[in-house]
C-alpha positions in Angstrom: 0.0 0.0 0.0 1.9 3.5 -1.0 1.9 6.1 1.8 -0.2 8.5 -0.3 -3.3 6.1 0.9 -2.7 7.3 4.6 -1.9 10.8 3.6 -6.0 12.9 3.6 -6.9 14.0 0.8 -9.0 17.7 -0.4 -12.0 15.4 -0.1 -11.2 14.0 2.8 -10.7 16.9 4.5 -14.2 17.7 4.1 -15.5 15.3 6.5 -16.5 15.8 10.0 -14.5 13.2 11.2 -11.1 15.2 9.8 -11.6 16.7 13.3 -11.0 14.0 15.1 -8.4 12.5 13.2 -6.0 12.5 16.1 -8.4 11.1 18.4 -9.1 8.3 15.3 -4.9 7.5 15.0 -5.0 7.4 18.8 -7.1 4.0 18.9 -5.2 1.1 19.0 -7.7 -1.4 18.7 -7.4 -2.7 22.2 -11.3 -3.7 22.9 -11.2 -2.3 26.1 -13.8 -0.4 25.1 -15.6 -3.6 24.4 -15.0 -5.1 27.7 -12.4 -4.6 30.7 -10.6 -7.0 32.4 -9.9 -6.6 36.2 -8.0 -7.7 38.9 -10.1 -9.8 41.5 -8.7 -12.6 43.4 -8.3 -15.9 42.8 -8.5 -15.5 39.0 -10.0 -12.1 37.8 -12.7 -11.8 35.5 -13.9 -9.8 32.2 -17.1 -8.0 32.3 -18.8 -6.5 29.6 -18.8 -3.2 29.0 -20.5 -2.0 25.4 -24.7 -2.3 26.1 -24.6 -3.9 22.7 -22.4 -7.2 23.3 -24.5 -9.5 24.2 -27.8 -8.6 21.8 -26.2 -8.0 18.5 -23.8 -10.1 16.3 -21.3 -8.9 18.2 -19.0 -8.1 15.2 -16.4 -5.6 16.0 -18.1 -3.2 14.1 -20.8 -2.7 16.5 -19.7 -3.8 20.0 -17.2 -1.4 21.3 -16.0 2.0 19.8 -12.7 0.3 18.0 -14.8 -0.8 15.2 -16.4 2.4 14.3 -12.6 4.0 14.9 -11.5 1.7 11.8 -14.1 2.6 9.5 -13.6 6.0 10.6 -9.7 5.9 9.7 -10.8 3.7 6.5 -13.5 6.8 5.0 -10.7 9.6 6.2 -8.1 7.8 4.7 -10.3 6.7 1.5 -9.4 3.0 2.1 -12.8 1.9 1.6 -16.3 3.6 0.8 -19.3 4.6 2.7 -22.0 1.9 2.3 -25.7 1.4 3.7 -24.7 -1.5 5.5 -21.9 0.4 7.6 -24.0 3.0 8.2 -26.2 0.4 10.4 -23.4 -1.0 12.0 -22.4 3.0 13.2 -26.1 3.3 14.0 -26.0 0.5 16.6 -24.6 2.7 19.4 -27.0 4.8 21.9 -23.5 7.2 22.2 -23.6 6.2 26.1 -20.4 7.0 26.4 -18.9 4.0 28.1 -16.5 2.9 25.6 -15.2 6.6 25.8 -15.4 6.0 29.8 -13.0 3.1 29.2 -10.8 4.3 26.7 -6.9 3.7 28.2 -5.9 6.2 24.9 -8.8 8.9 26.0 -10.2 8.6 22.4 -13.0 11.3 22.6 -15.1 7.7 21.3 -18.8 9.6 21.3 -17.7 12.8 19.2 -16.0 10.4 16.3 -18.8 8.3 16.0 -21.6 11.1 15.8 -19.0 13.0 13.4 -19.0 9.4 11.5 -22.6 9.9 11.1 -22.7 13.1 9.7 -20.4 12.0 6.9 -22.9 8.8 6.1 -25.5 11.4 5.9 -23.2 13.8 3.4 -22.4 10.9 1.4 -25.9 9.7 1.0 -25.6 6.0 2.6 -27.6 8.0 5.9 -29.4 8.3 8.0 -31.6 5.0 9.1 -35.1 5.3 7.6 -37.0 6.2 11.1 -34.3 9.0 11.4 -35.4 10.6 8.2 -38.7 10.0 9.2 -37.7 11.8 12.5 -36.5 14.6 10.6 -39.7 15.1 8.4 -41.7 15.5 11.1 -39.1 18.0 13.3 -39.0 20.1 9.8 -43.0 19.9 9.7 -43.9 20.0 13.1 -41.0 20.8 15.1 -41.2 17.8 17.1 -40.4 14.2 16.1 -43.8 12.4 17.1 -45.6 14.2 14.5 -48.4 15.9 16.5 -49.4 19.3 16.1 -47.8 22.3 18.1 -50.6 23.4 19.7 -50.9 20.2 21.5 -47.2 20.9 23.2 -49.0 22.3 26.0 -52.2 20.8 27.0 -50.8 19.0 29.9 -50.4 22.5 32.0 -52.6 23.1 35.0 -55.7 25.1 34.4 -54.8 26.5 37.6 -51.3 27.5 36.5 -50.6 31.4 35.4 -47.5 31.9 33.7 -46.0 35.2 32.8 -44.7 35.6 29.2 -41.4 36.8 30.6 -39.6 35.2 34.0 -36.4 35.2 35.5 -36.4 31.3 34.8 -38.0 29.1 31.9 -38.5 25.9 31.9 -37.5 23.8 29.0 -40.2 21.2 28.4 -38.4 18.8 25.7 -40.8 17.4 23.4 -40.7 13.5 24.7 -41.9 15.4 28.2 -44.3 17.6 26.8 -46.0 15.0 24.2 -45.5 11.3 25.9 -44.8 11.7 29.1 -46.7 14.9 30.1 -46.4 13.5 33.8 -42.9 14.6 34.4 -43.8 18.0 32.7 -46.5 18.3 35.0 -45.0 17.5 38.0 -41.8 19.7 37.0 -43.9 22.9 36.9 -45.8 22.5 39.9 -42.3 21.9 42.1 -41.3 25.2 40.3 -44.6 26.8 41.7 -44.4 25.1 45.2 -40.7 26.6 45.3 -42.3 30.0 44.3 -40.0 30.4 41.3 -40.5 33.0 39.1 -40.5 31.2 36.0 -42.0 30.5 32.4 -42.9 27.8 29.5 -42.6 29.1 25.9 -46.1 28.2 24.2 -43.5 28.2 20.6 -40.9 25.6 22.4 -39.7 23.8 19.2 -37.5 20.6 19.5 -34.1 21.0 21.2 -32.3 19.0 17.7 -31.0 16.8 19.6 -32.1 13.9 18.3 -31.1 15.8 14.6 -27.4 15.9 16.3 -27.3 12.3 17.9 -28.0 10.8 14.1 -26.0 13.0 12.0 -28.2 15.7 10.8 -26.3 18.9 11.8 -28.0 21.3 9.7 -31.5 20.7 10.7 -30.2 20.4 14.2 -28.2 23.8 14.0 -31.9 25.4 12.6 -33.3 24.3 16.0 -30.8 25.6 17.8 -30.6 29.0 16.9 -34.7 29.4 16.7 -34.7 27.9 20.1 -31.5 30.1 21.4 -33.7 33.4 20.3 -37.0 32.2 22.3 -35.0 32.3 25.1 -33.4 35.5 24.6 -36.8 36.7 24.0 -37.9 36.0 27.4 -35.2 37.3 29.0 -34.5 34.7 31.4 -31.2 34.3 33.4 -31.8 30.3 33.9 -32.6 27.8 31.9 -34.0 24.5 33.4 -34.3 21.4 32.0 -36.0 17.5 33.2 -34.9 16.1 30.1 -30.9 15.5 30.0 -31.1 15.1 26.2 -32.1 18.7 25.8 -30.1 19.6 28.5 -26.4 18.0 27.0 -27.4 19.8 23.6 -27.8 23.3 24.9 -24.3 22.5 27.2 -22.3 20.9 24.9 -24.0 21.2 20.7 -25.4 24.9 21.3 -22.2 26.2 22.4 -20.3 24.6 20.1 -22.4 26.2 17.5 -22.0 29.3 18.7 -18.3 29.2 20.0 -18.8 30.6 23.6 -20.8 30.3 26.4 -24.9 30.6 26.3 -26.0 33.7 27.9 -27.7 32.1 30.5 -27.3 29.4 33.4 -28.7 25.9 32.5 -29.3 23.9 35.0 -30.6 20.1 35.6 -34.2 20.4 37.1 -32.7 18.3 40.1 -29.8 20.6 40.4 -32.0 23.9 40.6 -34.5 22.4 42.9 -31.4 21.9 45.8 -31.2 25.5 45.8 -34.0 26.2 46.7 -35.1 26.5 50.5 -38.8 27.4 49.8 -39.6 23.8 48.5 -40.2 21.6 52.0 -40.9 17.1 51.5 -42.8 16.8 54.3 -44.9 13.9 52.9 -43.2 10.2 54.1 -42.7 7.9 50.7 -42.0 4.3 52.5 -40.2 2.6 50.3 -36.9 1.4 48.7 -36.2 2.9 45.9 -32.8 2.5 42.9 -31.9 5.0 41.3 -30.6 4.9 37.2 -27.9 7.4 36.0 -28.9 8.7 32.7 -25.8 8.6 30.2 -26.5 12.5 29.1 -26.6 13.7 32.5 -23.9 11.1 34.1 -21.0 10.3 32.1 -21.7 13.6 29.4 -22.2 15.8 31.6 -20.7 14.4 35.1 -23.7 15.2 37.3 -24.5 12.1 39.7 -25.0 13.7 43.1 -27.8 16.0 43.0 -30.6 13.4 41.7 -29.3 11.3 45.0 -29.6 14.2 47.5 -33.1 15.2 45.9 -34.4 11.6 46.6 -32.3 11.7 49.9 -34.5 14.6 50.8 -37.9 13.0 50.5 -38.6 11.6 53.9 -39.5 7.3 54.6 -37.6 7.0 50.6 -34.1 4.2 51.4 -32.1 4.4 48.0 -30.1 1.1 47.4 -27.7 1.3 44.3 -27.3 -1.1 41.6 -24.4 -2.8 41.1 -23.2 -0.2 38.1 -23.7 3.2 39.1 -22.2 6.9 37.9 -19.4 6.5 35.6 -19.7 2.9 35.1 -23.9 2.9 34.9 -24.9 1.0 32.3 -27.4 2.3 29.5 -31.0 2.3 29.4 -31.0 1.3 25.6 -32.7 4.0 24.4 -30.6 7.1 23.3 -28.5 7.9 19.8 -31.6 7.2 17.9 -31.5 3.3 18.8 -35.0 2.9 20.4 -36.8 3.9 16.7 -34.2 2.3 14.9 -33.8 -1.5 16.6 -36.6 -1.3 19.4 -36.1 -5.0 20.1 -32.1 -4.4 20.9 -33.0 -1.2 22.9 -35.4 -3.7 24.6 -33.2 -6.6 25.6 -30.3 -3.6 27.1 -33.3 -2.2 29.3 -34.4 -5.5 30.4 -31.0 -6.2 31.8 -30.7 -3.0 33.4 -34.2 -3.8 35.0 -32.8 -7.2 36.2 -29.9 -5.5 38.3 -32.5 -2.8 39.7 -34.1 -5.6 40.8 -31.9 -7.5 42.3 -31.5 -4.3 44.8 -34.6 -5.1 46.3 -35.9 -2.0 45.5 -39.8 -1.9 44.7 -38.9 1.9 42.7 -36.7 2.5 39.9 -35.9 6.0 39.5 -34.3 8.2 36.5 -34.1 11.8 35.8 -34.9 11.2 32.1 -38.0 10.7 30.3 -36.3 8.2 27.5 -34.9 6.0 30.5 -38.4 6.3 31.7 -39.9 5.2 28.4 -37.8 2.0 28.1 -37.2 1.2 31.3 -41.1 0.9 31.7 -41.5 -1.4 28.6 -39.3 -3.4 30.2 -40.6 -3.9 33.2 -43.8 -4.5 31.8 -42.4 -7.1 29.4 -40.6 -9.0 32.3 -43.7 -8.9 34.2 -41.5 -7.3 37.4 -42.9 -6.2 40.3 -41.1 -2.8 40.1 -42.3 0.8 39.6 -40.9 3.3 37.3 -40.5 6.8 38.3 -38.7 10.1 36.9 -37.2 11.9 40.4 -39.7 14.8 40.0 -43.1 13.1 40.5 -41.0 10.8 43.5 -40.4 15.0 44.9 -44.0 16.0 44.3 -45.6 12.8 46.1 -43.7 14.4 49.3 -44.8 18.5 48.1 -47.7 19.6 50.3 -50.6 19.6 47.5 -48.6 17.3 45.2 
């Protein structure tokens, strides 16, 4: 092979992933990202690490980030070319971020692979059909479930008087606002019990995320700046969030986009609500309760501590952790666009995630994400388990005076 193969080329440096390429020359194919082996007497033992491992193929493609590093060195170095069938093996990958977690060579493992998708979609071999479908509906209706705005919102209070400008806003997410309207609901009236000055937008529009997680950029960067302006428009200081999904994109996607920092504080709903010394739990929950650490809001964006002292707050509520918590938690299945696009694999991960929360002895599991929420109740219902799924904000409100 002559060494102009390995040199990039005008087109490859076109791709997304030509900003990565020293993270891509850093992989050495180790499979530690695939699974880690450590020390435990009398002989040790290898333990999984990639959700996908044991309900795929397992080719080296999709278990593990190494894989998706080769075909990313192939397509920069133009070694080989971008084909449908890679594109599904680079689709099964929720973007966790373990594999980056456990990467020996810190290979940035989550930013190659969603820079790997944008260059499928560029060279038309992407995205997966329920992604374009997703983006069809986000261009039409500015959410990806296809239902009309005006039904963003039915799920506030009658009750409820908001003020068109507030020092906070609260930003709903559409999976909140259109499938799982309980979490919305009991989000805004913890806000109100606290006697927070704060907003909705009735023109919220999807965050993009899903847009980002798949590859789409440009649809995703539309969304951003139309949502960055409603919030400008409000002229709120915070920005809070019960959705990590949204809440990683405005962190980390927004500000990339813009190149500096938002002009506004975002904050995790859990992470606001510890500030504030109006909100009293005076209600007693009895009962166990295990909580999951969402992959946006644990290993993306390092924030494991607040969801446990805003359960640790709600009086007669025991937490008992799973086996694989923080850093090392292991996925619900259902992020990077993997739920729509293989339910039945983002099925199997959340069924074994439900076994361990099981085998806590907890009668609650408890997330503070609405997709974790979403699979993690299929599962349960599918193993028939005797467990109850929860999002941390209605587990807060069942101890709120009037909750």
């Amino acid at each position: 092979m002559s060494v102009s193969q390995y040199v990039a080329t005008s087109k490859s440096r076109e791709l997304c992933i030509k900003a990565f390429e020293d993270y891509i020359s850093w992989c050495k194919n180790c499979k530690f990202c695939r699974e880690a082996i450590r020390s435990a007497e009398p002989f040790g033992y290898t333990r999984g690490i990639c959700p996908f491992k044991d309900y795929t193929s397992g080719y080296t493609t999709i278990v593990g980030a190494s894989g998706k590093m080769l075909i990313a060195r192939g397509l920069l170095y133009e070694t080989i070319k971008p084909t449908p069938a890679m594109a599904e093996d680079v689709y099964l990958c929720t973007t966790c971020g373990a594999c980056k977690q456990w990467c020996g060579a810190l290979v940035d493992t989550v930013g190659v692979i969603e820079a790997l998708r944008a260059d499928l979609v560029k060279a038309g071999v992407a995205p997966l059909n329920i992604h374009r479908e997703f983006a069809e509906r986000i261009k039409k209706y500015y959410n990806p479930y296809a239902e009309p705005p005006e039904k963003r919102f039915t799920w506030v209070p009658p009750e409820l008087k908001l003020p068109k400008k507030a020092d906070v806003v609260y930003f709903v997410g559409c999976t909140s606002a259109l499938r799982l309207p309980e979490i919305a609901e009991s989000t805004v009236k913890l806000l109100d019990a606290a006697k927070v000055n704060f907003t909705i937008m009735p023109e919220e529009i999807c965050c993009g995320s899903v847009m980002f997680r798949t590859g789409m950029r440009e649809i995703g960067e539309d969304m951003a700046k139309r949502a960055i302006q409603m919030i400008e428009d409000t002229g709120a200081s915070t920005v809070v969030f019960s959705c990590p999904g949204c809440y990683k994109t405005f962190v980390k996607d927004y500000q990339a986009i813009l190149g500096e920092p938002l002009d506004y504080e975002l904050k995790h709903i859990s992470q606001y609500l510890l500030e504030i010394d109006e909100l009293q739990f005076t209600k007693r929950v009895n009962a166990r309760v295990t909580y999951h650490d969402p992959c946006h809001l644990g290993r993306h964006l390092e924030i494991f501590e607040p969801p446990r002292e805003f359960i640790g707050q709600i009086p007669g509520l025991q937490l008992v952790e799973m086996e694989r918590t923080k850093m090392g938690a292991f996925c619900c299945g259902a992020g990077g666009g993997v739920r729509g696009a293989f339910p039945g694999v983002s099925l199997d991960i959340a069924k074994e995630r439900v076994r361990e929360a099981s085998a806590t002895g907890g009668t609650m599991l408890a997330s503070a994400c609405p997709f974790c929420k979403i699979n993690f109740r299929d599962a349960i219902n599918e193993l028939d388990a005797t467990m109850q799924m929860y999002d941390v904000v209605e587990l807060a409100l069942k101890s709120v005076k009037g909750g």
